[in-house]
N, C-alpha and C positions, 0 to 999 in steps of 0.2 A: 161291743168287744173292740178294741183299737188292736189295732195291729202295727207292728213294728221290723220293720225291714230295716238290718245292719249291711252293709259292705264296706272296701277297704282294707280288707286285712291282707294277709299275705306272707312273704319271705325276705324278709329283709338282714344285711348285713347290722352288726354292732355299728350302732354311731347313725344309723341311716334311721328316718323317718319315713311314718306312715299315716295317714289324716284319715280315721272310720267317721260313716256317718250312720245313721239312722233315722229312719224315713219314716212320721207315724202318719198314721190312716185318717185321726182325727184332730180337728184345731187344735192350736194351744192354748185357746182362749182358758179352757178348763183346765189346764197343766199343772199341777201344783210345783212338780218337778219332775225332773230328769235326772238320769246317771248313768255314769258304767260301773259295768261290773268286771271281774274276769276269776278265772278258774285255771289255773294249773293243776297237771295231773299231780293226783294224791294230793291235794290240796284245798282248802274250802275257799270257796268263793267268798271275795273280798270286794269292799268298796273304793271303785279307783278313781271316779271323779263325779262332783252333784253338782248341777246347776238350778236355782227354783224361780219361780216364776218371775220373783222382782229382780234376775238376774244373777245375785250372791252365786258365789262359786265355792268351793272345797274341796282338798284332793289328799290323796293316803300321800303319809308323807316320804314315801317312797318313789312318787314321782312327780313332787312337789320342782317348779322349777322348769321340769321338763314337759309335760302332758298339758294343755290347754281343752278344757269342755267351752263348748259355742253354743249359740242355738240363731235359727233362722225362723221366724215364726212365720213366716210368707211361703217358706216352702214346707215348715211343719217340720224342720228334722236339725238334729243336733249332732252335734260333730265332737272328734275328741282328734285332736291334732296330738302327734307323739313324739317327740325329737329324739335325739341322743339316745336310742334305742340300745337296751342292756339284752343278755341272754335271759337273764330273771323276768326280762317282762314278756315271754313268751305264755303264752296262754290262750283261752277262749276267751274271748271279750262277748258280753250282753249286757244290751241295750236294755232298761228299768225306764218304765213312766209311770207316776203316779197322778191319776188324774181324779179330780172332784165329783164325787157324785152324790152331790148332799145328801142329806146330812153326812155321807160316810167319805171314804177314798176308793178305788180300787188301783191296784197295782198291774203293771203288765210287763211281759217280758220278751225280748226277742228271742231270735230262734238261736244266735249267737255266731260268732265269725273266728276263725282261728286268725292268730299274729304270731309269727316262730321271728324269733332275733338268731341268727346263726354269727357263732363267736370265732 
């Protein structure tokens, strides 16, 4: 079971940034990838940025430009840096890794971190 620890979030004004990370329990040798998530109320959770093992990045295009996904394989934890923060990007952020467990994958999830943008 990998476990996953987010931090980082918090209150921030429109325009201001915030950098979450998340911190897993196990290497990343087995990583296939990484992502975030987020979830606004009354809302389905959406994919907001991937990162996969050979690096490749991708992000909803709604915060294309502004949100950058990292990862640090030495400390095991991936980062979603957030600039130019909108009121829209308020939400619960969770942290997704899918790691290899041949033949199959399993998926894992964090416990998640609230981010409010006040406008």
């Amino acid at each position: 079971q990998v476990q996953l620890v987010e931090s980082g979030g918090g209150l921030v004004q429109a325009g201001g940034s915030l950098r979450l990370s998340c911190a897993a329990s196990e290497s990343m040798l087995s990583m296939n990838r990484m992502a975030w998530y987020r979830q606004a109320p009354g809302k389905q959770r959406e994919l907001v940025a991937v990162i996969t093992s050979g690096g490749s990045t991708n992000y909803a295009d709604s915060v294309k430009g502004r949100f950058t996904i990292s990862r640090d394989n030495v400390k095991r934890t991936v980062y979603l840096q957030m600039n130019s923060l909108k009121p829209e990007d308020t939400a619960v952020y969770y942290c997704n890794a899918e790691y290899l467990r041949i033949p199959d994958t399993r998926t894992y999830w964090g416990q998640g971190i609230q981010v409010t943008v006040s406008s």
